[in-house]
N, C-alpha and C positions, 0 to 999 in steps of 0.2 A: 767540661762539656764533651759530648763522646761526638768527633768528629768523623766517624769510621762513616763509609758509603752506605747508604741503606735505600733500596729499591721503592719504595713505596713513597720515600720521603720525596724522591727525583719526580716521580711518577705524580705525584700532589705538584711540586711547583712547577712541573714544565709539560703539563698537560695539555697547554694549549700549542705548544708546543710541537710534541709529538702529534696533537691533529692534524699539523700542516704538512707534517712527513705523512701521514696518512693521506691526505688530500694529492701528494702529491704523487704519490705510490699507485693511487687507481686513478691518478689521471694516465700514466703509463700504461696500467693496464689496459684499460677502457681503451688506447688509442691502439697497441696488439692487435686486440681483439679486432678493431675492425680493420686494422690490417690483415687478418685471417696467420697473423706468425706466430710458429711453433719453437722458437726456441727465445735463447736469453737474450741472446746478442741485439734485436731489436727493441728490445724493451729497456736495455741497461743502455743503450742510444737513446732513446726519449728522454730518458731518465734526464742524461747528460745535457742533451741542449735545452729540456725546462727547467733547471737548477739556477737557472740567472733568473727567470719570471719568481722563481720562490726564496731567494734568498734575500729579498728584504721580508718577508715573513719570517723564516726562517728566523734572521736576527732580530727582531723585534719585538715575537713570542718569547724567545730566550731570557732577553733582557727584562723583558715586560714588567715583572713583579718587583726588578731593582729598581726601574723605570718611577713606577708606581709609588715608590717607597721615601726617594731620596729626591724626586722633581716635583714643582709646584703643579698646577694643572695645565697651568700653560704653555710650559716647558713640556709637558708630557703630548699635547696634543701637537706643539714645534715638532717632535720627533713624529711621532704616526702622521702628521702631512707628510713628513721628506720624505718615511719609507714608504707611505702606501700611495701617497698622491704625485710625486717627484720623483723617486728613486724607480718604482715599480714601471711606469711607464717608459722611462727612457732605457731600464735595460730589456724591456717585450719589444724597443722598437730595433735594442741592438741583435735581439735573439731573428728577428724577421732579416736584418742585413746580413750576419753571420751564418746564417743555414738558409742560403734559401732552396734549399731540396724539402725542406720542409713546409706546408702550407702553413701559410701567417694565420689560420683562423687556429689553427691548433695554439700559439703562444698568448695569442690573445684571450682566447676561451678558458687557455689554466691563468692567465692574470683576474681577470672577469672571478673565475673560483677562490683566486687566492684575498681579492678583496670583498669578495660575498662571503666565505669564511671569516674574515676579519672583523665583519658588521656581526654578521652571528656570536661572534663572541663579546663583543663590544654589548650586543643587545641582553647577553645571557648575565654580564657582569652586573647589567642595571639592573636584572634583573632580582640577581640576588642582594645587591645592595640596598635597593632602593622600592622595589614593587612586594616581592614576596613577604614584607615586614607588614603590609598592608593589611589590615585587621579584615576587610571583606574580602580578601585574594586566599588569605588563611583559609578563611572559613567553605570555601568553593569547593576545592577535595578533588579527589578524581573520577570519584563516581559523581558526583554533581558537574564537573569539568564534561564526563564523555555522556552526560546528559543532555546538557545545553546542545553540544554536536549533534546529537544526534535530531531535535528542535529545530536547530539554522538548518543541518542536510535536508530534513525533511521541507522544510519551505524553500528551500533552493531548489529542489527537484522538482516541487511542483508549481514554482515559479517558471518553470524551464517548460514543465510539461503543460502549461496553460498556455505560453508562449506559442508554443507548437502547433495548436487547434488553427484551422485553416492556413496552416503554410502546407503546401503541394510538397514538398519535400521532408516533410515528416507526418500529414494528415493523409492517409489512402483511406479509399473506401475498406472500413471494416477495421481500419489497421490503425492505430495512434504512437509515435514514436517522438524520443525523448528527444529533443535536438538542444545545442547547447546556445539558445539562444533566450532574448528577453524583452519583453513587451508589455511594460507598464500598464497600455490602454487595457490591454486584454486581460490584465489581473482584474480592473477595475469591471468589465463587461461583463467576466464570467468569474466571479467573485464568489458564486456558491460551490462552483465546481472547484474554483482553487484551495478552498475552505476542505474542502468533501477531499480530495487528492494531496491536502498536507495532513490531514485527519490517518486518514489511511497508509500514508507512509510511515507515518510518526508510529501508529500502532505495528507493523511490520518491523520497524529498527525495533522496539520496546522489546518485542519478542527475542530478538537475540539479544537485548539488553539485560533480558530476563537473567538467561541463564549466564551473562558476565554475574549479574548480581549474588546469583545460588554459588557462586566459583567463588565469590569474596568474602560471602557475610558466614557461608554456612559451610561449604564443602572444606578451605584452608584454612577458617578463623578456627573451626572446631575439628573438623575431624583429621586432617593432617597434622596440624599441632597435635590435637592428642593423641590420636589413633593409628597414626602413623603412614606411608606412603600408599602401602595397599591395600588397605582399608579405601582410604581417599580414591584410588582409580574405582574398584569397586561399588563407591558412594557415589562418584560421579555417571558412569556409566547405567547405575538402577535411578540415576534422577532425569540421565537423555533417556532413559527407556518410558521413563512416568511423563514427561514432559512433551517432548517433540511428537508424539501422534497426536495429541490435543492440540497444539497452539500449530501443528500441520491441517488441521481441519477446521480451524477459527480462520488461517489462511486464505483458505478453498474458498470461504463462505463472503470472502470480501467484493465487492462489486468493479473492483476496479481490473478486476483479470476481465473481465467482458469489454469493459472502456479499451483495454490495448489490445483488441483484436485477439489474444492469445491468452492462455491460462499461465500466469504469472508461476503460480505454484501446481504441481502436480495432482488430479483430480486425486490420486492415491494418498494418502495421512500418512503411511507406515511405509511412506520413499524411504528407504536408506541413505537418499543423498541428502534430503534433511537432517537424519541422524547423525551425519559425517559432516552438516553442516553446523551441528547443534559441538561437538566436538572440537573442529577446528577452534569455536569461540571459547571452549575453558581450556583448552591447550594453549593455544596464544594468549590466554588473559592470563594464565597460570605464575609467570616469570614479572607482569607486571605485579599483581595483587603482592605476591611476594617481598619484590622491591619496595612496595609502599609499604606494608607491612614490618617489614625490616626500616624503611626511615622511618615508622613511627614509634617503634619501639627506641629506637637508636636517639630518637628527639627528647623521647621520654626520661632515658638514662639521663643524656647532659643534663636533663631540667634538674635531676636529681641533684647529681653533681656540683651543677654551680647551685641549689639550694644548702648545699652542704656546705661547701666552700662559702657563702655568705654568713651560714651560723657561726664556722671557725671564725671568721674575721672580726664580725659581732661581737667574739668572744675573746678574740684578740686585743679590740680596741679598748674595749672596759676590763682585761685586767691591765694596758698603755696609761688610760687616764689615772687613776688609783692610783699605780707606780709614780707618775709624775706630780703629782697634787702633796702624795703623802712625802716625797723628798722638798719640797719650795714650804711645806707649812715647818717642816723641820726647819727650815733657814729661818724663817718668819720668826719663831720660838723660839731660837737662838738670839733675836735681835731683839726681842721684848725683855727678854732677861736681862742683857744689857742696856735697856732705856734707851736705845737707839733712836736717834732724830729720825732716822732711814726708814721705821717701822712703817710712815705714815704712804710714803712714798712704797714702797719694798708691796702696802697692801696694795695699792693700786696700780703696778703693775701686773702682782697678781690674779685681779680682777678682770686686766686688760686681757692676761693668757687663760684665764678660765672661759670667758667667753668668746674667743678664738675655738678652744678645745672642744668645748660644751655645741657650737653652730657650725663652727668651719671642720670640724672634725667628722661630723656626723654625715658628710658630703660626700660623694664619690670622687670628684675632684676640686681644687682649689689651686686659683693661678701662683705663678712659682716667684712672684710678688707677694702674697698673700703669708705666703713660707717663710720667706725670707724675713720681712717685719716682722714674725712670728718668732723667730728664731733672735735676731736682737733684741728684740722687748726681753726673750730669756737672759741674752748677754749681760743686758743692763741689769736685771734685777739679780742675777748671781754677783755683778761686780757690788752691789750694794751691801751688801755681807761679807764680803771676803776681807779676811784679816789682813791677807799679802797681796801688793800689788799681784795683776797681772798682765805677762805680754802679750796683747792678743792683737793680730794681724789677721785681718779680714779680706777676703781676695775674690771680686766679682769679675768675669770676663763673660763675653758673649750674653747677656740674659736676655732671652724674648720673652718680653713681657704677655706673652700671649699664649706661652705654654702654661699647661697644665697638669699636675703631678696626685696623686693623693694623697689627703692631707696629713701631718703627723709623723713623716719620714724620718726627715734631715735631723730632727728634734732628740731622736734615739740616739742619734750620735753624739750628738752635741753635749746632751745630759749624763752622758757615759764617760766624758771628757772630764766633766766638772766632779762627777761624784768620786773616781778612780782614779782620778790622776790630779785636779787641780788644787781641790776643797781639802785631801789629806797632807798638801804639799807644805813641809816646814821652810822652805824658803821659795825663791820668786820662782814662778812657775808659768809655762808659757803655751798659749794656744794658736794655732793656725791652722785658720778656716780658706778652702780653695771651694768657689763653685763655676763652674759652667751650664750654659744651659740652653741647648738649641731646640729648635723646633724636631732633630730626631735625636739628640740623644741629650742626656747629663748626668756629671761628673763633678761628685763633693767630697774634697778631701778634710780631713778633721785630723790633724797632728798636735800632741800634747805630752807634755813631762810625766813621767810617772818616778815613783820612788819604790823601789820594786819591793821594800820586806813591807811596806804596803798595799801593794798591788794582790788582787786578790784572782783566784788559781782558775775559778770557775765563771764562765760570762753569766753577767745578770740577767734576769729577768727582761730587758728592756731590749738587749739586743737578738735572746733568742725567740721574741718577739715579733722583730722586726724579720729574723731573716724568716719568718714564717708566714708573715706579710707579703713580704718580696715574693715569694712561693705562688702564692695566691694570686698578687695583684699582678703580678711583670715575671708568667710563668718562662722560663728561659730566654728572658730580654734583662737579664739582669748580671751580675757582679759585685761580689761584696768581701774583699781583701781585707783581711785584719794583721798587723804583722807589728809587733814588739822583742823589744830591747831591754837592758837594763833601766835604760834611760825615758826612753820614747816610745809611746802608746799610738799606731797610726791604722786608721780605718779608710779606705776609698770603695766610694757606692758609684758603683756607672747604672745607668740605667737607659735601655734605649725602648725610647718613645714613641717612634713609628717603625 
C-alpha cells in the first residue's frame, strides 16, 4: 500500500476540517476590518486569543472520521457533547477572563459560529447519508429545486406586500411599499389582490428563470460542449439580444408597476441595464450548470463501474461454484468405488454445502456464523474420505455474531488447504485454522503441511479468484499474505470492515 502523502487524499478526509480553519481565518478578518487595521500584527492577535474558542473544533473535525469509524454512536455523540457542549464554553469563558482588552461579544460570537458550523455539518452528513438516497429528493434536480424558490419567493413577497396595504408606514398616497411584515387577516380580505401579486411576481422571477434555462439546456449542454468557448459567449449574447427587449416589454405591460406608485421596469425595452441584467444570470448560472453537469456525468461513470464490477463478480462467483462442486463429487467418486459406509452420509453433507452455496452464496452478505458452520460442514465432509488421519486445530477468538462478511470467502482457503497440502499427503498431515472477528476488522489464519515435490508452482484457480474478489468487494481494506516452506503452506486474510 503506497503510503507516500498525497494532497487530495488529506484534502477528502479532513475537509471539515480545514472549514473550521477557514471559519476561523475570516472571523479575524472580519474583526480588522472593523477595526479599520492595516497591518498583520492585529489580525495575527485575534488570531491568538480566538484559538482557544476553536480548538475543540479544531480537534474534533480532525479526529472526526476516526471517531466515526472505531466508536459506537453513543460513544461518538459522549465525545461531540464534551467538545462542543462542555469543552467549548468553559474555554470562551476562559478566553473573556484572559483578555479582557478584548470585548466578550467578539469570543462568544466566534463560539456561536464555531458550533453553527458544527450543526451545518452534522446537517450536510445526514444529509448525504440518509435524505439524498431518497427516491423523491433524487428526482427534484436543481432546475426544479430553484423552481420551487422561486414559487415560495414569489408568495412571500406578496404575502409581505398584502400585509403592507393600509399600514401608514408603507401605504402613501399613490406609493405602496414592501414592508417585511405579515398579516394573515389581510391575505384572507384581499385575496384577489394577493392572488393578482403572487401571479405577477411569479411571472417576473420566470423570466430570468428563463434565460437560467436557455444557459443549461441549450447554450452549455450543446454548444459549449461542442462548439466550444467562443462560439458559447457568441451564442449567448445573440440569445440576450433576441430575448431581453421582448420579455423587457411583457415587463412594462404588467399592472403592478402602477399599484407601487412607480414603474417597476423601465418604460424603455432596449434598457441596457436589462441586458446586463439578462447577463449577470448566465454568468453566475454558468459555474453552477457546470458543476451539475460535471456531477452528473461523474454519477453516470461510477454507475458504470460498479455495473462492471458486479458482472466480474458474477463471473467470478460461477467460475468459485464449479471449482468447488467439481473437487467434493471427486471425493464423493472416490468413495463409491470403495463401497463406503460414508457415501450416504459424505452425500448429505454435500447437499447441506450445496444449498448454503446455491442461496447464501448468491447474497451480498451473510453473518460470520453463517461462514463459519459453512466452513465445518466442509471440514467434516473432507474428514469422511480422508485416508490419513488428520490434525486439525480450530481456533475462534472474538466472534460477533453480528458481523457480516461476504459469502464464499474463508471457504477459498480452506479448500486450498485440503486439495494442495492435505488430500496429496502420504503421511499425518495437519491443519490450523485461527479466526477472529470484530465488528471493524477480521483475521483468518489457515496453516497446513505441504509436501513440496507435490506441491504445485502456480496458484489455482480458487485463490486467484478470491484475490480478485477481495479487489472488488474490500477495495483497499484488505490483506492477503500467502507465505511457504518446504514444509508449511500458510495464508492470513485481514479484512477490515468498517
Amino acid at each position: 500500500m503506497n503510503r507516500s502523502f498525497s494532497l487530495s487524499n488529506f484534502l477528502l478526509k479532513h475537509a471539515e476540517f480545514l472549514a473550521f480553519v477557514g471559519l476561523w481565518l475570516w472571523i479575524g478578518i472580519f474583526q480588522v476590518q472593523e477595526k479599520d487595521a492595516e497591518s498583520w500584527k492585529p489580525f495575527l492577535m485575534v488570531l491568538i486569543v480566538l484559538l482557544p474558542t476553536q480548538l475543540p473544533g479544531f480537534i474534533f473535525s480532525w479526529y472526526k472520521s476516526t471517531l466515526l469509524t472505531n466508536f459506537t454512536r453513543n460513544q461518538f455523540l459522549t465525545y461531540w457533547t464534551g467538545c462542543f457542549l462542555i469543552c467549548l464554553p468553559i474555554l470562551t469563558d476562559a478566553c473573556v477572563l484572559l483578555f479582557p482588552n478584548y470585548d466578550s461579544s467578539l469570543f462568544v460570537g466566534a463560539t456561536l459560529a464555531s458550533v453553527s458550523l458544527e450543526l451545518i455539518l452534522v446537517a450536510n452528513y445526514y444529509y448525504l447519508k440518509k435524505v439524498q438516497h431518497i427516491k423523491w429528493i433524487k428526482k427534484i434536480g436543481l432546475e426544479n429545486a430553484v423552481l420551487l424558490s422561486i414559487i415560495l419567493l414569489s408568495i412571500v413577497i406578496s404575502a409581505m406586500a398584502v400585509s403592507s396595504i393600509g399600514n401608514p408606514a408603507f401605504d402613501t398616497k399613490g406609493q405602496l411599499l414592501i414592508g417585511f411584515v405579515f398579516t394573515p387577516a389581510k391575505l384572507i380580505t384581499h385575496f384577489w389582490t394577493f392572488l393578482s401579486f403572487t401571479l405577477q411576481f411569479l411571472f417576473m422571477y420566470l423570466c430570468g428563470y428563463a434565460f437560467f434555462l436557455v444557459n443549461s439546456r441549450l447554450l452549455v449542454s450543446k454548444i459549449l460542449k461542442q462548439k466550444g468557448l467562443i462560439l458559447y459567449i457568441l451564442s449567448a449574447l445573440a440569445s440576450i439580444a433576441i430575448l431581453y427587449p421582448i420579455i423587457g416589454q411583457l415587463l412594462i405591460l404588467l399592472p403592478i408597476n402602477q399599484i407601487f406608485g412607480r414603474d417597476i421596469f423601465s418604460l424603455n425595452p432596449f434598457l441596457l441595464e436589462n441586458g446586463f441584467g439578462a447577463m449577470a444570470i448566465i454568468a453566475l448560472s454558468l459555474p453552477i450548470v457546470l458543476a451539475i453537469q460535471w456531477g452528473a456525468q461523474n454519477t453516470h461513470i461510477l454507475s458504470l463501474q460498479k455495473e462492471k464490477s458486479q458482472t466480474e463478480l458474477d463471473l467470478l462467483k460461477q467460475q468459485l461454484n464449479p471449482h468447488f462442486f467439481f473437487n467434493t463429487l471427486n471425493n464423493l467418486y472416490a468413495l463409491s468405488l470403495q463401497k463406503s459406509e460414508k457415501t450416504s452420509e459424505s452425500i448429505l453433507r454435500l447437499s447441506e454445502l450445496m444449498r448454503y452455496t446455491i442461496y447464501k452464496g448468491q447474497e451480498e452478505k451473510v453473518t460470520i456464523t453463517q461462514e463459519i458452520n459453512y466452513l465445518e460442514d466442509y471440514i467434516e465432509l473432507q474428514q469422511i474420505r480422508l485416508k490419513k488421519p488428520l490434525q486439525l486445530n480450530f481456533e475462534k477468538h472474538s466472534i460477533d455474531e453480528n458481523v457480516q462478511i461476504a459469502p464464499l470467502l474463508l471457504i477459498v482457503l480452506l479448500e486450498n488447504a485440503f486439495k494442495h497440502g492435505i488430500e496429496p499427503a502420504e503421511e499425518t498431515a495437519f491443519l490450523n485454522l485461527s479466526l477472529t472477528c470484530t465488528a471493524q476488522e477480521l483475521t483468518f489464519s489457515c496453516e497446513n503441511s505441504i509436501e513440496l515435490d507435490k506441491a504445485e508452482k502456480k496458484p489455482g484457480i480458487g485463490l486467484t479468484n478470491l484475490k480478485k474478489r477481495l479487489e472488488l468487494l474490500y477495495p483497499n481494506a484488505y490483506t492477503l499474505d500467502i507465505t511457504s516452506n518446504n514444509v508449511i503452506f500458510k495464508a492470513d486474510l485481514h479484512l477490515k470492515l468498517s
